[in-house]
N, C-alpha and C positions, 0 to 999 in steps of 0.2 A: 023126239027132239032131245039133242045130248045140250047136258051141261058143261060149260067150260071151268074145273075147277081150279080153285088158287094155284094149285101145283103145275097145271095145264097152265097158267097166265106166268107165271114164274119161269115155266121152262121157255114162252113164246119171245119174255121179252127179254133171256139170254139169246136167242137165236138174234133175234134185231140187234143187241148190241154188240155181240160178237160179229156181227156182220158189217159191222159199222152205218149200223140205219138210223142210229141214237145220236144227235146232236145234242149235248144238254147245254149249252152256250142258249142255242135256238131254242131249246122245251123253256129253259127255264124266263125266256124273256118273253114270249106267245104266253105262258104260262102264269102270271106272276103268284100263282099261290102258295109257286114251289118256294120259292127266296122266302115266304111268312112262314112256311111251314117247320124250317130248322134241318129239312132233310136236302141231301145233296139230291141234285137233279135227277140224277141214274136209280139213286132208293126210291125219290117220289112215282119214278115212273113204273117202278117194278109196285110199289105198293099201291099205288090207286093209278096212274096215267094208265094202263093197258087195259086197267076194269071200266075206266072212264071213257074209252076209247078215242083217249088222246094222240093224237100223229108225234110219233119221235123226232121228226126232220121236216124239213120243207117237201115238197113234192111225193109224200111220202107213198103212194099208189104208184106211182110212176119208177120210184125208184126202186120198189122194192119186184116190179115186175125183171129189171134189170138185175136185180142180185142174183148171190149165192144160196139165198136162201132153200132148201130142201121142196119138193113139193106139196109135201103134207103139212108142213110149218106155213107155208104160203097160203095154203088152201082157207083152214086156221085162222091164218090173220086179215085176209080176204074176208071172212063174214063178219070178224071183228071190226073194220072198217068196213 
């Protein structure tokens, strides 16, 4: 069984947001711990949303099957959700 480490969730949730999978309008309103927390929606998600396996976006399975995203980044974020 591999571990996913900080550096691995770091690099997954630049691929999402580079990809435009990251709605933080939407994370941070589904979300509301991000707005208590003092971090902008995109830090809380890099820091705890992706360990938390919180969805960036509405339909986020769906839409990520439609992306650009690479295969093995997919694969990745497929066990994560």
């Amino acid at each position: 069984m591999s571990v996913t480490t900080s550096l691995e969730h770091s690099d997954l949730a630049e691929v999402l947001i580079n990809n435009g999978l990251f709605q933080p309008d939407w994370y941070t309103a589904v979300h509301t711990d991000v707005a208590k927390s003092g971090l902008s929606a995109e830090a809380h998600f890099r820091q705890f949303g992706l360990l938390f396996g919180r969805p960036p976006c509405p339909d986020f399975e769906q839409r990520l099957k439609r992306s650009a995203v690479p295969p093995l980044e997919r694969a990745l974020l497929a066990k994560q959700y």
